[in-house]
PyMOL commands that place a pseudoatom at each C-alpha (Angstrom):
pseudoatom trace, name=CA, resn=UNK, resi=1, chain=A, elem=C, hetatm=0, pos=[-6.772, 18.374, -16.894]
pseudoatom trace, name=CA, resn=UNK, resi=2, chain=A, elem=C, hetatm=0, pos=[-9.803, 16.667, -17.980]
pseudoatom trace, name=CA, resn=UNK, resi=3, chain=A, elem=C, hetatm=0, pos=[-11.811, 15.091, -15.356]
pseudoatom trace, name=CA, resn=UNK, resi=4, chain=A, elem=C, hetatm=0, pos=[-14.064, 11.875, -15.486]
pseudoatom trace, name=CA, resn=UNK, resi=5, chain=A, elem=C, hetatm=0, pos=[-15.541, 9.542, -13.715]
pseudoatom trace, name=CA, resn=UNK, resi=6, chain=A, elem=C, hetatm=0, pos=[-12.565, 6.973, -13.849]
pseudoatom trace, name=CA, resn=UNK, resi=7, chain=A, elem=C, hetatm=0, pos=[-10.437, 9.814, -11.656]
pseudoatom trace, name=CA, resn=UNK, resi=8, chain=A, elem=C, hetatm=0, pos=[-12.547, 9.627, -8.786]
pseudoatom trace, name=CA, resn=UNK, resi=9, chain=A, elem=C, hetatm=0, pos=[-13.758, 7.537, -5.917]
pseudoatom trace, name=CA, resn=UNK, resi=10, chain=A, elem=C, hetatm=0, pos=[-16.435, 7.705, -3.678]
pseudoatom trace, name=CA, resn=UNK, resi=11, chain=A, elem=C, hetatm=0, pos=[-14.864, 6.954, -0.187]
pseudoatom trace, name=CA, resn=UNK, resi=12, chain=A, elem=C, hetatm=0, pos=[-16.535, 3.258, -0.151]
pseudoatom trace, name=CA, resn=UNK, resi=13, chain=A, elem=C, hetatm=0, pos=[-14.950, 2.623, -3.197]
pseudoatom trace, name=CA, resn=UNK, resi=14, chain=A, elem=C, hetatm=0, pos=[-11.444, 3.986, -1.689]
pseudoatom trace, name=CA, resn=UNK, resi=15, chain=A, elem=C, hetatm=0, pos=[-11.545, 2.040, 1.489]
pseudoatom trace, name=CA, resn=UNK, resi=16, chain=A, elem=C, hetatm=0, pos=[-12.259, -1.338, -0.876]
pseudoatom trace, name=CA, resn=UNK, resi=17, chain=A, elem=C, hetatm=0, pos=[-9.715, -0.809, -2.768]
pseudoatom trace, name=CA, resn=UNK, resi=18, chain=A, elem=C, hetatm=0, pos=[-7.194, 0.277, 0.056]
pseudoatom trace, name=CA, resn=UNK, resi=19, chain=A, elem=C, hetatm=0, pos=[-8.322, -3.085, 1.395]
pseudoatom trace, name=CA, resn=UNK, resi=20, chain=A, elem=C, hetatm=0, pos=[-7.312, -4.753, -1.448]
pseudoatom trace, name=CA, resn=UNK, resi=21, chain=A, elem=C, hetatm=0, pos=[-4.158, -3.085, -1.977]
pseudoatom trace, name=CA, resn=UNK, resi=22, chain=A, elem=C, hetatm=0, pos=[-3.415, -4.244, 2.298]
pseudoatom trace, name=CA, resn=UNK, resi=23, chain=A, elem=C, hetatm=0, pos=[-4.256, -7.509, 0.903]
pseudoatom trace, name=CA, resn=UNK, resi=24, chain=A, elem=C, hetatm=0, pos=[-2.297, -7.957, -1.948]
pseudoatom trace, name=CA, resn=UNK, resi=25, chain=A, elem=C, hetatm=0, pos=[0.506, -6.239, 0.076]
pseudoatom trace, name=CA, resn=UNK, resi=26, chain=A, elem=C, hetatm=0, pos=[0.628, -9.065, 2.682]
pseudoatom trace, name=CA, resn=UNK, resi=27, chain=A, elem=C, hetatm=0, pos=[0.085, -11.841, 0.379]
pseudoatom trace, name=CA, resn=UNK, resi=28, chain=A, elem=C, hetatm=0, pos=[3.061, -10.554, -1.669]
pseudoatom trace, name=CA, resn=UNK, resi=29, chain=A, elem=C, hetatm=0, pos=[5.417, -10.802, 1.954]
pseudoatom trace, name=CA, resn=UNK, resi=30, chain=A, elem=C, hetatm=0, pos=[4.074, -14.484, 2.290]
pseudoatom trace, name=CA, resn=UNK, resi=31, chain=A, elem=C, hetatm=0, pos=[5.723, -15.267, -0.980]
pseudoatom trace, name=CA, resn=UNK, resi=32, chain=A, elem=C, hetatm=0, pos=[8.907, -13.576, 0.154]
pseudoatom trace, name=CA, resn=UNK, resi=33, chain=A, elem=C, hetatm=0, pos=[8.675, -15.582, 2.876]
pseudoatom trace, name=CA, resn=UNK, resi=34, chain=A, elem=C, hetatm=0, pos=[8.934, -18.745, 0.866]
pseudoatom trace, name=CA, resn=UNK, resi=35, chain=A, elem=C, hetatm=0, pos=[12.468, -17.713, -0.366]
pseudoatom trace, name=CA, resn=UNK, resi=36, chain=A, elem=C, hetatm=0, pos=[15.650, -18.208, 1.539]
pseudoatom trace, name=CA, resn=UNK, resi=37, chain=A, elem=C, hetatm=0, pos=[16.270, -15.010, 3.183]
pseudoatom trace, name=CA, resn=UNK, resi=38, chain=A, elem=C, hetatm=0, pos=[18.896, -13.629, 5.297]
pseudoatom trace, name=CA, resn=UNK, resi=39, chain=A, elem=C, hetatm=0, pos=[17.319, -13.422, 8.430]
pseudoatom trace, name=CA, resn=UNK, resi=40, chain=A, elem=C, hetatm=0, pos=[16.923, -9.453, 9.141]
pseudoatom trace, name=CA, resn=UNK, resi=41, chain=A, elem=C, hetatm=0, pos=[15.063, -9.597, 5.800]
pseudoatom trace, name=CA, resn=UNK, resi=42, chain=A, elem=C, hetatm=0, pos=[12.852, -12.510, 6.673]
pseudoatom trace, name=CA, resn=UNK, resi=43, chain=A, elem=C, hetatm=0, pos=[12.552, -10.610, 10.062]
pseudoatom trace, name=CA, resn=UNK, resi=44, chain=A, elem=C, hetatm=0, pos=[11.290, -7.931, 8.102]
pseudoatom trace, name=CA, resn=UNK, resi=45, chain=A, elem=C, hetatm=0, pos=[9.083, -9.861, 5.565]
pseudoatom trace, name=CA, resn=UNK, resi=46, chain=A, elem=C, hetatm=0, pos=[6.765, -11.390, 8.649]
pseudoatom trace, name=CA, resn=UNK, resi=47, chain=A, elem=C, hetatm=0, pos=[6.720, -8.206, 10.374]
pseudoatom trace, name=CA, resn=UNK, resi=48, chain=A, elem=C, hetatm=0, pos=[5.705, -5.924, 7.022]
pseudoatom trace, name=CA, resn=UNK, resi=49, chain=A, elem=C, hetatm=0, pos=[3.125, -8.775, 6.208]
pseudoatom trace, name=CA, resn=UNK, resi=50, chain=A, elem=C, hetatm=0, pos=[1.278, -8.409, 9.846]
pseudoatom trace, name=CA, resn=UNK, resi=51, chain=A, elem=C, hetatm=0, pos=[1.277, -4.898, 9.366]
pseudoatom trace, name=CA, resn=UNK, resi=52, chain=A, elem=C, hetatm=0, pos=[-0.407, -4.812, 5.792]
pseudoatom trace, name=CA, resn=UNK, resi=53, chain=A, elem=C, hetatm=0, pos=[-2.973, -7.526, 7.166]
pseudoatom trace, name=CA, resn=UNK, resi=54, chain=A, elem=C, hetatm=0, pos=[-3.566, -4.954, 10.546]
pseudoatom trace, name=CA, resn=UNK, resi=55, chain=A, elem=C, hetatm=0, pos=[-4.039, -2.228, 7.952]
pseudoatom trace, name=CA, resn=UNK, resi=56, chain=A, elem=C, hetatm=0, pos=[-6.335, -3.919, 5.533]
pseudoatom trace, name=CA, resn=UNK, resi=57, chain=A, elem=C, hetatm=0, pos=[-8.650, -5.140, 8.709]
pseudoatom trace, name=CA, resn=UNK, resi=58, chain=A, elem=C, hetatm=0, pos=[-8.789, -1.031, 10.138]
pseudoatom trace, name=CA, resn=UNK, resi=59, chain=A, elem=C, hetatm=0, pos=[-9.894, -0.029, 6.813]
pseudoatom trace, name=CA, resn=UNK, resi=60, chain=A, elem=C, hetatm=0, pos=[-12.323, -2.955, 6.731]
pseudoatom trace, name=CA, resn=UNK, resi=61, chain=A, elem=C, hetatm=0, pos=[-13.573, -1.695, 10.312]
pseudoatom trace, name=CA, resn=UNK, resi=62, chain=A, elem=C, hetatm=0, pos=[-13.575, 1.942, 9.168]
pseudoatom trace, name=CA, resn=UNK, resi=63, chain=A, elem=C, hetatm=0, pos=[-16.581, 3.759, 9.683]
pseudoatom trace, name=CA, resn=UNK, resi=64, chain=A, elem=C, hetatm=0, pos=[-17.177, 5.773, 6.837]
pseudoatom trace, name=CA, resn=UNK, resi=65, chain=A, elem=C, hetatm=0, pos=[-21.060, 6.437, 7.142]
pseudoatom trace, name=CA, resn=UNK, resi=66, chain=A, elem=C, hetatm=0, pos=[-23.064, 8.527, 4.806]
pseudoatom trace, name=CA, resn=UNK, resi=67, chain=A, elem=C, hetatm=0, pos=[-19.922, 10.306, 3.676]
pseudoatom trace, name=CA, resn=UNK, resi=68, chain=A, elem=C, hetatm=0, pos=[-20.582, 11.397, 0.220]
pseudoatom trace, name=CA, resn=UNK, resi=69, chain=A, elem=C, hetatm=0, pos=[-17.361, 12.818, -0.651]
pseudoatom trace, name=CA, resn=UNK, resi=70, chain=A, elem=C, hetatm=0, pos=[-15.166, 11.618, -3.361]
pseudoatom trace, name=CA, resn=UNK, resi=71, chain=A, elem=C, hetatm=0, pos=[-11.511, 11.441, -3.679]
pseudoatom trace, name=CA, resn=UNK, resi=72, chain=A, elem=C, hetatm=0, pos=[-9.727, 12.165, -7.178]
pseudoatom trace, name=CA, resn=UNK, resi=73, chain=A, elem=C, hetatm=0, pos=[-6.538, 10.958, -8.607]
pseudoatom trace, name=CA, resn=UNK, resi=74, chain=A, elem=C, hetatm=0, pos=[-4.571, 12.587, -11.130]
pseudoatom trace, name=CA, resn=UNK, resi=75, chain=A, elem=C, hetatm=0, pos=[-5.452, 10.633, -14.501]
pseudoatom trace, name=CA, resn=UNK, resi=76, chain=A, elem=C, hetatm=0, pos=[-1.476, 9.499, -14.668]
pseudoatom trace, name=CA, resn=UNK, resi=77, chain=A, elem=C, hetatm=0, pos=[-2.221, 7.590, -11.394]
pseudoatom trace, name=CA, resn=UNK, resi=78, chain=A, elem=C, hetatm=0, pos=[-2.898, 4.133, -11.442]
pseudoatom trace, name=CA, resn=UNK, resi=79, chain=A, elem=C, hetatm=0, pos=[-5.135, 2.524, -9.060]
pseudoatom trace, name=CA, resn=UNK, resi=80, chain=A, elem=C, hetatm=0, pos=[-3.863, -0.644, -8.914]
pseudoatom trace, name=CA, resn=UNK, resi=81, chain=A, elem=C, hetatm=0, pos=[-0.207, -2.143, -7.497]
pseudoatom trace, name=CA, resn=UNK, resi=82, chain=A, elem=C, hetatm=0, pos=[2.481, -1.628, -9.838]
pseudoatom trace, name=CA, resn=UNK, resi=83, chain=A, elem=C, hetatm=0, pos=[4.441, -4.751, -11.374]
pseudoatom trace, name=CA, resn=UNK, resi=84, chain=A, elem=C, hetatm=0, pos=[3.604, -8.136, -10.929]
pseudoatom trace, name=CA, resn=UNK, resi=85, chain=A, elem=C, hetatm=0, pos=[5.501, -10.925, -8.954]
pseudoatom trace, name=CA, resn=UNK, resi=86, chain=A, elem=C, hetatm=0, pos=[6.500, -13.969, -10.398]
pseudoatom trace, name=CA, resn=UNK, resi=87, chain=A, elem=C, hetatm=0, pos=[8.196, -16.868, -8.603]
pseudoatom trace, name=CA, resn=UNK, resi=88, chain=A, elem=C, hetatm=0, pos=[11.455, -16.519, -10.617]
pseudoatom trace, name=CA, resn=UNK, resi=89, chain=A, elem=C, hetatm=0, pos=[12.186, -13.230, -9.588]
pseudoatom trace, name=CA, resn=UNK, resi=90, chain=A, elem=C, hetatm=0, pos=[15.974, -13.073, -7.452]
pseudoatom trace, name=CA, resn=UNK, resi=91, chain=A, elem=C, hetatm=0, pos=[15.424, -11.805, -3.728]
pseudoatom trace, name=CA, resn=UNK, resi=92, chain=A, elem=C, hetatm=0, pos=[17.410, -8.230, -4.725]
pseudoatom trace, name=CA, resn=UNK, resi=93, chain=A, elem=C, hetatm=0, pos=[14.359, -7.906, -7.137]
pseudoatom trace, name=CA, resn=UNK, resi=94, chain=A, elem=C, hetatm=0, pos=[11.627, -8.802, -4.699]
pseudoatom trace, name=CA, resn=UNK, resi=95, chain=A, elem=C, hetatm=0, pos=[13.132, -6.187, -2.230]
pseudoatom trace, name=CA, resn=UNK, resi=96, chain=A, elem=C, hetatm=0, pos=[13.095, -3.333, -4.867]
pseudoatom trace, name=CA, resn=UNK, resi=97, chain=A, elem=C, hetatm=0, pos=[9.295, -4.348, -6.214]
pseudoatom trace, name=CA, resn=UNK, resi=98, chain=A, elem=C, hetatm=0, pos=[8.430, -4.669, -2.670]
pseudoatom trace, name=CA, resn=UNK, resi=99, chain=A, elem=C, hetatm=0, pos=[9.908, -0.807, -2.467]
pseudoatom trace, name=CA, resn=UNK, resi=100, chain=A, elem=C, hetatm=0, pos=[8.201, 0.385, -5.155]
pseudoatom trace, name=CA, resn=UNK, resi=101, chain=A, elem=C, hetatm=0, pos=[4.958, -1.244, -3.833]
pseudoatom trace, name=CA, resn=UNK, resi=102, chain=A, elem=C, hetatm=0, pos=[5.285, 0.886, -0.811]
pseudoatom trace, name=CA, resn=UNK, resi=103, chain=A, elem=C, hetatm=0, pos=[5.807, 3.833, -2.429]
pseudoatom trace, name=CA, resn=UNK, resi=104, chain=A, elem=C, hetatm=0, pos=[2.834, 3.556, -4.670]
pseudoatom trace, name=CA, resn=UNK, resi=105, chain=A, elem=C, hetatm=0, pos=[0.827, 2.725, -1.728]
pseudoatom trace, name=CA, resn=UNK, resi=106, chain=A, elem=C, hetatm=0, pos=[1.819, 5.920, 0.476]
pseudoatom trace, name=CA, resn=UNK, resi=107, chain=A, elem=C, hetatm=0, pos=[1.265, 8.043, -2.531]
pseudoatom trace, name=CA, resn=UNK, resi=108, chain=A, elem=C, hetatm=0, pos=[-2.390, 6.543, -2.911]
pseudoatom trace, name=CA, resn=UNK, resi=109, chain=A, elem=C, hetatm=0, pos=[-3.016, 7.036, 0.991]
pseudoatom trace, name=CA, resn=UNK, resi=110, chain=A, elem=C, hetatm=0, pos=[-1.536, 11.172, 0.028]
pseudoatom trace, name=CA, resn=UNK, resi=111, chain=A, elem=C, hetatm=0, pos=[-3.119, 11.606, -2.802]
pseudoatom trace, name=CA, resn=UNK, resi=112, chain=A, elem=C, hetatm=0, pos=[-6.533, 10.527, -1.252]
pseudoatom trace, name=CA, resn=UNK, resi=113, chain=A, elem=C, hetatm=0, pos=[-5.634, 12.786, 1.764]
pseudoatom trace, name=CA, resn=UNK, resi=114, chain=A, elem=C, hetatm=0, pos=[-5.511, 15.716, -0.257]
pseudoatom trace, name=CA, resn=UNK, resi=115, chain=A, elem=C, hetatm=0, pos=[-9.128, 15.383, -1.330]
pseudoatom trace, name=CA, resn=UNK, resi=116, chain=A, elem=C, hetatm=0, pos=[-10.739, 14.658, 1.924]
pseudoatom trace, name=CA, resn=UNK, resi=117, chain=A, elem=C, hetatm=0, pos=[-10.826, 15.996, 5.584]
pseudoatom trace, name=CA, resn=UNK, resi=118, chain=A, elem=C, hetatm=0, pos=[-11.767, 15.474, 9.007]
pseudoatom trace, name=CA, resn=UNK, resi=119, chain=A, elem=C, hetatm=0, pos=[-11.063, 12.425, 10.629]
pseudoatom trace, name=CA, resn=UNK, resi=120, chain=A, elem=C, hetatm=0, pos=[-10.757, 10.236, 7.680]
pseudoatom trace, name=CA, resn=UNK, resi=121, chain=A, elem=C, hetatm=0, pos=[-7.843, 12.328, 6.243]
pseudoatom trace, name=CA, resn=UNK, resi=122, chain=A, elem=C, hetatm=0, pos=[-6.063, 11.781, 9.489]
pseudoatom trace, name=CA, resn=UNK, resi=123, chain=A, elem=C, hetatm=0, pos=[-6.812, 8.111, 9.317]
pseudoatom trace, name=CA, resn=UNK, resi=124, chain=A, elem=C, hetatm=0, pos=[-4.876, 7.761, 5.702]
pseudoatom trace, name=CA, resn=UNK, resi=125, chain=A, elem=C, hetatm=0, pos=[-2.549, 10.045, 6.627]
pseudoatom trace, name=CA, resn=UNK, resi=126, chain=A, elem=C, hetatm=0, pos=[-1.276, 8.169, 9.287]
pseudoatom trace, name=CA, resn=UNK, resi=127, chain=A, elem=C, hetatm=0, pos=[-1.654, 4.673, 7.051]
pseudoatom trace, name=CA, resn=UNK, resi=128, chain=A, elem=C, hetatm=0, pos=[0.885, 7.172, 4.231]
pseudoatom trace, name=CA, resn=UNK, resi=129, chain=A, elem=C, hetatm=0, pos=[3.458, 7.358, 6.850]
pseudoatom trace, name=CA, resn=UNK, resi=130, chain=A, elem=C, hetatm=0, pos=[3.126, 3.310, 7.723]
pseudoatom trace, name=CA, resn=UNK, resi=131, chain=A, elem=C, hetatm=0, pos=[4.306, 3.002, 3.949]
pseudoatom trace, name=CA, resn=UNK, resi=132, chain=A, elem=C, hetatm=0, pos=[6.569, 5.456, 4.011]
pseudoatom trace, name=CA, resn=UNK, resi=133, chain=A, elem=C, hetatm=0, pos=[8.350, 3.943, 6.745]
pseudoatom trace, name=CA, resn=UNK, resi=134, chain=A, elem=C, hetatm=0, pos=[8.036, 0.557, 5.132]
pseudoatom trace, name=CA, resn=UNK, resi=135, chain=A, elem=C, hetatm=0, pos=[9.741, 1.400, 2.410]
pseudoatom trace, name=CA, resn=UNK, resi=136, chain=A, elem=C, hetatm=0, pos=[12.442, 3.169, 3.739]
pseudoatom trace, name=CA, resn=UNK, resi=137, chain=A, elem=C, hetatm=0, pos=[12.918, -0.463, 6.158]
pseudoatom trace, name=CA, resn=UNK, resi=138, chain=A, elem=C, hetatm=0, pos=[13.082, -1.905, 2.822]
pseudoatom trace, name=CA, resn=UNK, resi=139, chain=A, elem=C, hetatm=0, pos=[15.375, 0.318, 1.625]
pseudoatom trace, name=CA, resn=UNK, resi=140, chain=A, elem=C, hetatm=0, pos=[18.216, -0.332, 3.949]
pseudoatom trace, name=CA, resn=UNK, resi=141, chain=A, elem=C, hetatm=0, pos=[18.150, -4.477, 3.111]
pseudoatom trace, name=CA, resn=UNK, resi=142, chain=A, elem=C, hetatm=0, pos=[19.440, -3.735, -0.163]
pseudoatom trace, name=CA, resn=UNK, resi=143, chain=A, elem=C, hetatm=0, pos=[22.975, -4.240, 0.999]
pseudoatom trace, name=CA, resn=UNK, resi=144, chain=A, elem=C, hetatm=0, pos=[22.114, -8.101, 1.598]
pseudoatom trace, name=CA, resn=UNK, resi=145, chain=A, elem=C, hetatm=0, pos=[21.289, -8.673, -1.734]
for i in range(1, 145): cmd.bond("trace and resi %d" % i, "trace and resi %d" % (i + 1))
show_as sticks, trace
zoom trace
């Protein structure tokens, strides 16, 4: 494996673009909200996009002070959301983009885990498992669509 600069991120950088990824997360359940759902997957919808805004405001408020460790990502990884949105996708199509969003996200929050320690490993540890579980929420609406 070849390493460069592009597979690294110093934990500032990480918690910004965490943020962002929160962000993008929650804006993506307010446009799933604009569809007509069945109501355990609306339910769902408002509930995942509180929790994505909760997460992106604890990584806002996270502390990281003069850490000057770096996390790296495996060069196949991309650090940004997989997929795009657009409005004519059908709700069964939101609801698997919407899983694969998760998973990408709890495999960012592992894969930075793995290169850090301390309290800030538990921290995205526990944000991993937050995904994890939203996706496997997500999982189980798949028989309404």
């Amino acid at each position: 494996m070849t390493n460069s600069k592009e597979n690294f991120l110093s934990i500032a950088e990480f918690l910004k673009l965490a943020v962002e990824f929160e962000e993008d997360s929650a804006a993506f359940y307010r446009v799933m909200l604009k569809k007509n759902l069945a109501e355990p997957v609306k339910a769902l919808a408002e509930l995942l996009e509180k929790q994505e805004e909760a997460h992106a405001q604890l990584l806002r408020e996270y502390d990281a002070g003069n850490s000057r460790a770096f996390i790296q990502f495996p060069p196949e990884f991309k650090l940004s959301m997989p997929d795009k949105y657009d409005e004519g996708m059908s709700i069964a199509d939101l609801i698997s983009l919407a899983i694969n969003r998760e998973v990408h996200a709890e495999a960012m929050y592992n894969n930075a885990a793995a290169s850090v320690s301390g309290d800030f490993k538990e921290f995205i540890k526990g944000l991993a498992v937050f995904e994890a579980e939203h996706a496997e929420r997500l999982r189980s609406l798949r028989d309404y669509y």
